[in-house]
Structure formats: structure tokens, C-alpha cells
mmCIF file as gemmi writes it, N, C-alpha and C atoms, coordinates in Angstrom:
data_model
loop_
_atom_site.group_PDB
_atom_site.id
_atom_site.type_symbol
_atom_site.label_atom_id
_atom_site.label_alt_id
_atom_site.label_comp_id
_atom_site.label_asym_id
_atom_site.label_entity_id
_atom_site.label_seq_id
_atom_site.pdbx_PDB_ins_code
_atom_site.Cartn_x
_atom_site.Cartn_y
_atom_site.Cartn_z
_atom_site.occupancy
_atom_site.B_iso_or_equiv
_atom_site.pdbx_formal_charge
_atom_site.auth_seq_id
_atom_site.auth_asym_id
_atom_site.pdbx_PDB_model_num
ATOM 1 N N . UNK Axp A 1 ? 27.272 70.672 -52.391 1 0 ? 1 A 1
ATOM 2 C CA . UNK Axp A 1 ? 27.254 69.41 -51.681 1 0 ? 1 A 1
ATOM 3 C C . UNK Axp A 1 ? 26.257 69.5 -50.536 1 0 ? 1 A 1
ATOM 4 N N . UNK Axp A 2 ? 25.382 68.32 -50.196 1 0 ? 2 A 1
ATOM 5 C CA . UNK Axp A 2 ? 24.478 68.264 -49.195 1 0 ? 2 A 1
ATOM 6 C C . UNK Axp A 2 ? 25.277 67.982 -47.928 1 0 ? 2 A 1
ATOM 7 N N . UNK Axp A 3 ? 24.644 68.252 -47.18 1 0 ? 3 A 1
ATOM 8 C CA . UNK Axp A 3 ? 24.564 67.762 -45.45 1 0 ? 3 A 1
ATOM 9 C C . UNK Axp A 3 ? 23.502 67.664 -44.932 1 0 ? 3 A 1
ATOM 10 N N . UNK Axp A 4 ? 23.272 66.138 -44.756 1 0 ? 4 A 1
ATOM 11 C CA . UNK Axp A 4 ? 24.425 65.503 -44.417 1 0 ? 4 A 1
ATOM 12 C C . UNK Axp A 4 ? 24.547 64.74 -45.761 1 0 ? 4 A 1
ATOM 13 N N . UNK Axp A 5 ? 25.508 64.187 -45.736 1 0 ? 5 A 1
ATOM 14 C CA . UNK Axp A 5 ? 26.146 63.708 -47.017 1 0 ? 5 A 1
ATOM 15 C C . UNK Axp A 5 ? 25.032 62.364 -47.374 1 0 ? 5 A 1
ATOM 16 N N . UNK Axp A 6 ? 24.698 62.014 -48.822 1 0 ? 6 A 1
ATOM 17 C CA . UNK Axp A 6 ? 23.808 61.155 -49.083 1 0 ? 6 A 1
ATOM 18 C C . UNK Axp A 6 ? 24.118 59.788 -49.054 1 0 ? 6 A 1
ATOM 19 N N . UNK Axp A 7 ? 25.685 59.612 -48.826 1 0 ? 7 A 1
ATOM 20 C CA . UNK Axp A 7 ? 26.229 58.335 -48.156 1 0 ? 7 A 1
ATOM 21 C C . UNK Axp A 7 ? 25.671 57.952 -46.878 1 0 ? 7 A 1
ATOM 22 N N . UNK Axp A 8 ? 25.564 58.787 -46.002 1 0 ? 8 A 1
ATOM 23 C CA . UNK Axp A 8 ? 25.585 58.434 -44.606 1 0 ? 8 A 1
ATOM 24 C C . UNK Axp A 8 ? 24.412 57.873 -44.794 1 0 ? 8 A 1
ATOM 25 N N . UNK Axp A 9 ? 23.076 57.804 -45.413 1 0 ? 9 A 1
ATOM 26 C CA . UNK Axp A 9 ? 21.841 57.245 -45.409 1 0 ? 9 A 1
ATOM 27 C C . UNK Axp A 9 ? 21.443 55.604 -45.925 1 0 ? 9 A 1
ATOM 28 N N . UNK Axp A 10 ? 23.242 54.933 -46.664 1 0 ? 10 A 1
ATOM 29 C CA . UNK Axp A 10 ? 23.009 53.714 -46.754 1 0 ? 10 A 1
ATOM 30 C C . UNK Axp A 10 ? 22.308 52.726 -46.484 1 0 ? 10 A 1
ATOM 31 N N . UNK Axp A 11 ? 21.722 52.518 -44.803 1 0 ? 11 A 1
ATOM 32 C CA . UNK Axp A 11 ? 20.943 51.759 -44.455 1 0 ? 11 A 1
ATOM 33 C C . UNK Axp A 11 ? 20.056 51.878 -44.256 1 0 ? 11 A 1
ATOM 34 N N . UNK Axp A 12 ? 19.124 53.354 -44.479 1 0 ? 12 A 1
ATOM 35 C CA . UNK Axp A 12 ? 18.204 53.963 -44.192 1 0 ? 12 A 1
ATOM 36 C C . UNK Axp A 12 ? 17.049 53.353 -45.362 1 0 ? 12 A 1
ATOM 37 N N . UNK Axp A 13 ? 17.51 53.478 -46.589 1 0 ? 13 A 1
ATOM 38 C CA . UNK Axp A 13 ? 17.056 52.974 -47.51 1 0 ? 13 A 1
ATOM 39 C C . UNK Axp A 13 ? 17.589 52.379 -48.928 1 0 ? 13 A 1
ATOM 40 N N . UNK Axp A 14 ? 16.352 51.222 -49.355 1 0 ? 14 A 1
ATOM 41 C CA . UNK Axp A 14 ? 16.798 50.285 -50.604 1 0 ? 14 A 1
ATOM 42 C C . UNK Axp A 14 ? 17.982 50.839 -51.698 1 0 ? 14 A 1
ATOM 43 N N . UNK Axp A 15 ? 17.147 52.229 -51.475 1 0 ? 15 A 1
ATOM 44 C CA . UNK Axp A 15 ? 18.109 52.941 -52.92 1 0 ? 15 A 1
ATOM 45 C C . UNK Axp A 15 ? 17.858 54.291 -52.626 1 0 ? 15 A 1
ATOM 46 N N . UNK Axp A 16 ? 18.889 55.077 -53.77 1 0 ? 16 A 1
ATOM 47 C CA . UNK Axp A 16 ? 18.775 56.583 -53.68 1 0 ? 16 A 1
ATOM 48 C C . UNK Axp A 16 ? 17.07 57.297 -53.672 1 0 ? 16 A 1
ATOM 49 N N . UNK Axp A 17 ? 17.056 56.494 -54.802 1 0 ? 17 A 1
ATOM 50 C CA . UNK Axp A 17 ? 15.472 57.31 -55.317 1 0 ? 17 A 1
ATOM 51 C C . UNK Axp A 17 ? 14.179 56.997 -54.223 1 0 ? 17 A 1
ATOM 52 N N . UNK Axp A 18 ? 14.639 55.996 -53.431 1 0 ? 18 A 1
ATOM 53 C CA . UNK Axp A 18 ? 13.456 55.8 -52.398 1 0 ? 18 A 1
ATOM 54 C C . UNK Axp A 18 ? 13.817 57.077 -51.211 1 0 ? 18 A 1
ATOM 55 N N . UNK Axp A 19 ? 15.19 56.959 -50.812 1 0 ? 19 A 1
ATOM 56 C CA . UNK Axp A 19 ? 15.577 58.615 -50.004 1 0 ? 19 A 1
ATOM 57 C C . UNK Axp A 19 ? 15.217 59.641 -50.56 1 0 ? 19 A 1
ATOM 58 N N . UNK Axp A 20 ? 14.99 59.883 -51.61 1 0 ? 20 A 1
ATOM 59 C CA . UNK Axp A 20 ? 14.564 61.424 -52.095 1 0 ? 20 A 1
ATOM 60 C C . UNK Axp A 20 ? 12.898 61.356 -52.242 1 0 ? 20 A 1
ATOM 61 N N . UNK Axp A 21 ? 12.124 60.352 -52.237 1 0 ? 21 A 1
ATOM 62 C CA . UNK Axp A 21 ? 11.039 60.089 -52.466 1 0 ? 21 A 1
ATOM 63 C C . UNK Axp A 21 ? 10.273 60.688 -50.382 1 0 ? 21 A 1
ATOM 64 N N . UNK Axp A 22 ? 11.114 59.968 -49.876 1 0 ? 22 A 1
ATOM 65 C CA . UNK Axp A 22 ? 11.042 60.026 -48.606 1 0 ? 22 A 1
ATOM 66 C C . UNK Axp A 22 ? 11.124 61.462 -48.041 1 0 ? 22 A 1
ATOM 67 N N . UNK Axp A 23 ? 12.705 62.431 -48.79 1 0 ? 23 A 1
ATOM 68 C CA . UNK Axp A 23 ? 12.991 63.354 -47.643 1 0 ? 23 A 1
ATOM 69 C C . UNK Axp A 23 ? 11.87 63.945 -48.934 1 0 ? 23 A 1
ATOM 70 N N . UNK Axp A 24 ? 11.812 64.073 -50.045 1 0 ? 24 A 1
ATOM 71 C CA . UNK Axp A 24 ? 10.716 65.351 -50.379 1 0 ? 24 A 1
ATOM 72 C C . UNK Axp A 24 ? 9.442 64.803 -49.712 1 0 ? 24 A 1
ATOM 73 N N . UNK Axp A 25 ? 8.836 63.746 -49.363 1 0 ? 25 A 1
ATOM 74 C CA . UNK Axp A 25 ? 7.294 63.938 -48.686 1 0 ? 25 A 1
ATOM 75 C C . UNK Axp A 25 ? 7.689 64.048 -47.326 1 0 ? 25 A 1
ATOM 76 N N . UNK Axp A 26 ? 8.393 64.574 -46.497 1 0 ? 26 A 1
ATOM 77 C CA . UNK Axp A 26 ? 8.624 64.725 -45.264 1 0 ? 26 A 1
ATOM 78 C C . UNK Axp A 26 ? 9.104 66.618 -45.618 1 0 ? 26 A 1
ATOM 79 N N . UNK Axp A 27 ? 9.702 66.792 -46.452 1 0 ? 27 A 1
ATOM 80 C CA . UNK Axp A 27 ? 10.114 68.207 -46.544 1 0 ? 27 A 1
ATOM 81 C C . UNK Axp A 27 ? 8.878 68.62 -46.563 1 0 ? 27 A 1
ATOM 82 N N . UNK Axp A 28 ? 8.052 68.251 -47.397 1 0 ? 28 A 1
ATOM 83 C CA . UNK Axp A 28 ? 6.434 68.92 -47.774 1 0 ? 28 A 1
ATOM 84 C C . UNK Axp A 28 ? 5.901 69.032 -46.722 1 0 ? 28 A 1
ATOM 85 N N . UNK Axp A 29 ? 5.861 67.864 -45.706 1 0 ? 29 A 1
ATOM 86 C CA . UNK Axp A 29 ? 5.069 67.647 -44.406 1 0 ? 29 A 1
ATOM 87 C C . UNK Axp A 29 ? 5.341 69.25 -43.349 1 0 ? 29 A 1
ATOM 88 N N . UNK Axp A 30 ? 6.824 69.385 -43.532 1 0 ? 30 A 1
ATOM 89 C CA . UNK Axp A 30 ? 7.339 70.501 -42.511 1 0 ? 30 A 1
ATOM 90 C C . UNK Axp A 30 ? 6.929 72.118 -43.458 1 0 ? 30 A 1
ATOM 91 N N . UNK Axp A 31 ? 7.272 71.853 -44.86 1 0 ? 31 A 1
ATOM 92 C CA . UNK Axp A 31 ? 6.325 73.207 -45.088 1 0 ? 31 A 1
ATOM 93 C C . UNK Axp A 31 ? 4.891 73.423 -44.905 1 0 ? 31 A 1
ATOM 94 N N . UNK Axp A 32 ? 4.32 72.334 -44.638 1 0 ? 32 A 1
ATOM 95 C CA . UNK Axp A 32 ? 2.825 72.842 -44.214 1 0 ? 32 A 1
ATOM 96 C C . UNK Axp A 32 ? 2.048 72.925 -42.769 1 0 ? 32 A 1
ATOM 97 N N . UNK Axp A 33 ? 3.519 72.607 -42.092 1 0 ? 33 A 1
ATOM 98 C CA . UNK Axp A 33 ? 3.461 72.912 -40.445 1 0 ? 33 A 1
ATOM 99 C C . UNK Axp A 33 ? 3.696 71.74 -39.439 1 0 ? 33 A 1
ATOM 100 N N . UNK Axp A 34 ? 3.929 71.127 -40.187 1 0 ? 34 A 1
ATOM 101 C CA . UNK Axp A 34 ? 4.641 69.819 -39.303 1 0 ? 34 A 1
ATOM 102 C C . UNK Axp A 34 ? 5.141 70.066 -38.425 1 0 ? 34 A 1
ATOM 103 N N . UNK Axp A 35 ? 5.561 69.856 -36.949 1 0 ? 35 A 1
ATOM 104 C CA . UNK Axp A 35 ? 6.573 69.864 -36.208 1 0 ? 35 A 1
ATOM 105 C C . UNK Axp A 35 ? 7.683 69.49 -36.595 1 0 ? 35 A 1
ATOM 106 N N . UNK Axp A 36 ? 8.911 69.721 -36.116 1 0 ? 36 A 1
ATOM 107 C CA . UNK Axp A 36 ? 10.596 69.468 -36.45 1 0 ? 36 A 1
ATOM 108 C C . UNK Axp A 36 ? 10.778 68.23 -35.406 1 0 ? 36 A 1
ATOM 109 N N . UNK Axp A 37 ? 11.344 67.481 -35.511 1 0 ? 37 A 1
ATOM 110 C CA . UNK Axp A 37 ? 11.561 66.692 -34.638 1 0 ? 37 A 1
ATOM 111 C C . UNK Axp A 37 ? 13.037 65.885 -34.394 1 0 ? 37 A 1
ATOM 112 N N . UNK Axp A 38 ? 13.528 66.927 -34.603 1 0 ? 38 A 1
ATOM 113 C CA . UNK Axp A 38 ? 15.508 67.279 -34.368 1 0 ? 38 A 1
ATOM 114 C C . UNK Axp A 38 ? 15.6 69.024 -34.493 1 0 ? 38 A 1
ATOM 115 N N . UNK Axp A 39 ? 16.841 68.861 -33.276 1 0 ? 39 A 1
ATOM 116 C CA . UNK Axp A 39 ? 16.472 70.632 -33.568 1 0 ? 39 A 1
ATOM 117 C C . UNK Axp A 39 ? 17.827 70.175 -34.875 1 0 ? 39 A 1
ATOM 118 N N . UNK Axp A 40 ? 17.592 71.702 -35.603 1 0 ? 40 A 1
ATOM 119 C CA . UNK Axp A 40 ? 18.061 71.409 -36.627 1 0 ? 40 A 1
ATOM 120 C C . UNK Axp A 40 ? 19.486 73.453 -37.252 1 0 ? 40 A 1
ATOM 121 N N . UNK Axp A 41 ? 20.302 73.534 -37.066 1 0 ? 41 A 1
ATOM 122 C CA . UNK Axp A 41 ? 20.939 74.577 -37.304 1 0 ? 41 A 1
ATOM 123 C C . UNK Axp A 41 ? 20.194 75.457 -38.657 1 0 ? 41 A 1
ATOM 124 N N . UNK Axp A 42 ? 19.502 74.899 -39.391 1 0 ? 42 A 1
ATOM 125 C CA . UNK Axp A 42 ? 19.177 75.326 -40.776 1 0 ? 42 A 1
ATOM 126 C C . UNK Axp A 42 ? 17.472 75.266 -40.635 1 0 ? 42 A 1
ATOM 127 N N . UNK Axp A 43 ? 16.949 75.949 -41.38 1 0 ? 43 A 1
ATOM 128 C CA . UNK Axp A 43 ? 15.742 76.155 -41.56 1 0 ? 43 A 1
ATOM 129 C C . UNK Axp A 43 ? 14.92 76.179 -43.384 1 0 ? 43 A 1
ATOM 130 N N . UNK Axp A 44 ? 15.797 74.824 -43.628 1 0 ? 44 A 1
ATOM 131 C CA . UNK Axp A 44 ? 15.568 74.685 -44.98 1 0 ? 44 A 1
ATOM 132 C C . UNK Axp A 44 ? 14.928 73.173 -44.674 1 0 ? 44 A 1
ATOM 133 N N . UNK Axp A 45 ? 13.68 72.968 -45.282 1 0 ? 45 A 1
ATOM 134 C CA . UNK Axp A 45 ? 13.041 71.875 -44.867 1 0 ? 45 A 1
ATOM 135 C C . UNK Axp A 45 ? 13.62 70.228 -45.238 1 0 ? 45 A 1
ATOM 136 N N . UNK Axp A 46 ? 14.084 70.645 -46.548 1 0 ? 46 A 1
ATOM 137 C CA . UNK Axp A 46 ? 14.863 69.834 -47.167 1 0 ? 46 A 1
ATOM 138 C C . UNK Axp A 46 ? 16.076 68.936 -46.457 1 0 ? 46 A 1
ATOM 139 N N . UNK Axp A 47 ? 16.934 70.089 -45.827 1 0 ? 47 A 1
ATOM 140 C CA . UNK Axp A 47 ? 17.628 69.612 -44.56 1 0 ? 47 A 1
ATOM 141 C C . UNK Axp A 47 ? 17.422 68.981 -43.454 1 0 ? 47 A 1
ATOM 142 N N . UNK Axp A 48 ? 16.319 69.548 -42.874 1 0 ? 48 A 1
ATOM 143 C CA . UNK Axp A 48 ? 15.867 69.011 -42.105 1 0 ? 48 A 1
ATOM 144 C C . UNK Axp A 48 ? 15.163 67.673 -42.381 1 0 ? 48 A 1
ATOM 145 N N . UNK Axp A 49 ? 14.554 67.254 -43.281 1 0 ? 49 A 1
ATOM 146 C CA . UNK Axp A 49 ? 13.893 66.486 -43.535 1 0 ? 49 A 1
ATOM 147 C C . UNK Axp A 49 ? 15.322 65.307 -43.177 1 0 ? 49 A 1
ATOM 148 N N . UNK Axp A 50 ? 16.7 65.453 -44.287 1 0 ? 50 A 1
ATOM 149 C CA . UNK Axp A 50 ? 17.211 64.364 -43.806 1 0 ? 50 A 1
ATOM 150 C C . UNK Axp A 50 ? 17.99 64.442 -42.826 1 0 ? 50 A 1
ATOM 151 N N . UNK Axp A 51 ? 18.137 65.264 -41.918 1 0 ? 51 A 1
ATOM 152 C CA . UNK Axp A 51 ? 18.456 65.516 -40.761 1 0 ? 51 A 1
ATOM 153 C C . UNK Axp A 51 ? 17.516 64.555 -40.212 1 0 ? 51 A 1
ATOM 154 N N . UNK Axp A 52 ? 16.16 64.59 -39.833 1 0 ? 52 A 1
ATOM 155 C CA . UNK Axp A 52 ? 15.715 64.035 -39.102 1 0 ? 52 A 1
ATOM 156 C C . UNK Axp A 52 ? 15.501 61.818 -39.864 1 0 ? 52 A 1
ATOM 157 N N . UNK Axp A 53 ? 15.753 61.7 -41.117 1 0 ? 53 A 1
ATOM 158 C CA . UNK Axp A 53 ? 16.037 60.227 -41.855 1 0 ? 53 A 1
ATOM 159 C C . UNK Axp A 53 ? 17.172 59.863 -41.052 1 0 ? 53 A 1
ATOM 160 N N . UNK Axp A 54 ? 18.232 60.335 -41.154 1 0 ? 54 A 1
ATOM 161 C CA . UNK Axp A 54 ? 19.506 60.196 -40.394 1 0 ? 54 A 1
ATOM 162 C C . UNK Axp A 54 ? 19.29 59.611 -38.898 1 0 ? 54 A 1
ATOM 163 N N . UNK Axp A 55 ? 18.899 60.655 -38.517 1 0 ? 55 A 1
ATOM 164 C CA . UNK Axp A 55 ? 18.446 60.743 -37.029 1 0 ? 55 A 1
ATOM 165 C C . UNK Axp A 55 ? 17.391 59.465 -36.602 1 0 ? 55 A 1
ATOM 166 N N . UNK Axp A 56 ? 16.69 58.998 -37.532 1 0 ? 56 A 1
ATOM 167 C CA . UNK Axp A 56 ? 15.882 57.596 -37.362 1 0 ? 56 A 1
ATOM 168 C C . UNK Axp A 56 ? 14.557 58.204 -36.763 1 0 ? 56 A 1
ATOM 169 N N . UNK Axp A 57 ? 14.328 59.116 -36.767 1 0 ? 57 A 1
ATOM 170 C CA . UNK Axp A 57 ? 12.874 59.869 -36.153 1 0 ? 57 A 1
ATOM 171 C C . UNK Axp A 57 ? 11.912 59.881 -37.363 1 0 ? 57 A 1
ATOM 172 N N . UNK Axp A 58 ? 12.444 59.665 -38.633 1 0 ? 58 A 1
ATOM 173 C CA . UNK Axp A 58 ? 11.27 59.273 -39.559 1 0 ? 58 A 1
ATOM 174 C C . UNK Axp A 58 ? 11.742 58.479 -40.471 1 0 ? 58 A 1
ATOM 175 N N . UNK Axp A 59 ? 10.518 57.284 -40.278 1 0 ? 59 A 1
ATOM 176 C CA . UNK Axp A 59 ? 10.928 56.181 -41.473 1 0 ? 59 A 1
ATOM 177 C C . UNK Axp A 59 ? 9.83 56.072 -42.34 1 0 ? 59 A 1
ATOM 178 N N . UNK Axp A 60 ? 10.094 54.969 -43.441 1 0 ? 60 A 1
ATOM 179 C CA . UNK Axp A 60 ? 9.6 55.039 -44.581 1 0 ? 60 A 1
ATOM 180 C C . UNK Axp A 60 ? 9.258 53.487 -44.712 1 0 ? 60 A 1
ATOM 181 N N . UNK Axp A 61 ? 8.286 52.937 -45.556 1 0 ? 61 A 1
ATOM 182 C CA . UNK Axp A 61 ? 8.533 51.543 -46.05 1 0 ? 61 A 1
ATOM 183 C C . UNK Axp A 61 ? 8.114 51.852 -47.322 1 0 ? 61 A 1
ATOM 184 N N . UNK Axp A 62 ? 8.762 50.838 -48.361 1 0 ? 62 A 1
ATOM 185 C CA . UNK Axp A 62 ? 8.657 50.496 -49.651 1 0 ? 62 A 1
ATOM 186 C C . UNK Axp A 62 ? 7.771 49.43 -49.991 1 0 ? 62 A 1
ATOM 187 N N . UNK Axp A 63 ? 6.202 49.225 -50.447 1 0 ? 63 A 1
ATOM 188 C CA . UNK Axp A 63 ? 5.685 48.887 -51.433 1 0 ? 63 A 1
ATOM 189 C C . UNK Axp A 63 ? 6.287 47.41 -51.76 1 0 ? 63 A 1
ATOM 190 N N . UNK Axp A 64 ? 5.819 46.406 -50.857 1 0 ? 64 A 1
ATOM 191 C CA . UNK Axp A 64 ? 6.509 44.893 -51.442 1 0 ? 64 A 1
ATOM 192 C C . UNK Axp A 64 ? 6.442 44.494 -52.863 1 0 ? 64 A 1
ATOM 193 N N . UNK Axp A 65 ? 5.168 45.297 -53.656 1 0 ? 65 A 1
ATOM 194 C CA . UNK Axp A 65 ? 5.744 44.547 -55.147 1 0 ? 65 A 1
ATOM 195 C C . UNK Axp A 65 ? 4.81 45.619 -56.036 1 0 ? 65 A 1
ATOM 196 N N . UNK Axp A 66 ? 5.777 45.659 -57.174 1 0 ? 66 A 1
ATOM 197 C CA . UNK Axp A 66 ? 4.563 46.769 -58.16 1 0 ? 66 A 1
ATOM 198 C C . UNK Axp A 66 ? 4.499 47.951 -57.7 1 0 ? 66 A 1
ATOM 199 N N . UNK Axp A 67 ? 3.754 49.137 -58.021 1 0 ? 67 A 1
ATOM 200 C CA . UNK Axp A 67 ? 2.971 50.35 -58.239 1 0 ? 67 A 1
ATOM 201 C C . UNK Axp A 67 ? 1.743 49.956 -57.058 1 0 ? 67 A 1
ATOM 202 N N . UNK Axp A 68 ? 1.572 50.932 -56.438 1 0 ? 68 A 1
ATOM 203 C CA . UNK Axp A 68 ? 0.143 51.11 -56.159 1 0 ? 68 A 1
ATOM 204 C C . UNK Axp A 68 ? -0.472 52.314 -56.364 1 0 ? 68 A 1
């Protein structure tokens, strides 16, 4: 089971698959040296990534229509 739980991200975004779209290009961002921007107990980027979605320190927008 994750933490934080993938409920708590309801309003964060449209749908599941846009949150995982989100925390993996933000996980990527912190493996290639990103700053953290929540301190975070874990040092798994993944975590952190929605540690910091949660936290509202990184957002996302969705693409008003179609593929680009």
C-alpha cells in the first residue's frame, strides 16, 4: 500500500491516470537533481513526488482537448 494513500489526491486531479502521469514526471525531475520541496521521511522519489502533489507545491494541467 502507498503513502500517502491515492484517495487523498481526489481533487488534485481529473483522474487516476493523470496522477501517475504527474507523480512519474516529477519523480524523474527529482532523480535528475531537482530540489525536494517538502522535507520528506523517505528518500524514494516516487514518494516524494506525491508527497509534494498532496502538499500542493506541484501542479499539473491537463491538455483541454485531444493528444498533443
Amino acid at each position: 500500500m502507498s503513502y500517502p494513500p491515492v484517495d487523498a489526491f481526489a481533487d488534485k486531479a481529473e483522474s487516476r491516470y493523470a496522477l501517475v502521469v504527474a507523480t512519474a514526471k516529477r519523480a524523474r525531475q527529482l532523480m535528475n537533481g531537482a530540489k525536494r520541496l517538502v522535507d520528506s521521511k523517505s528518500d524514494k522519489p516516487v514518494t516524494i513526488a506525491m508527497e509534494e502533489i498532496l502538499a500542493g507545491k506541484v501542479t499539473f494541467e491537463q491538455p483541454k482537448s485531444g493528444m498533443k
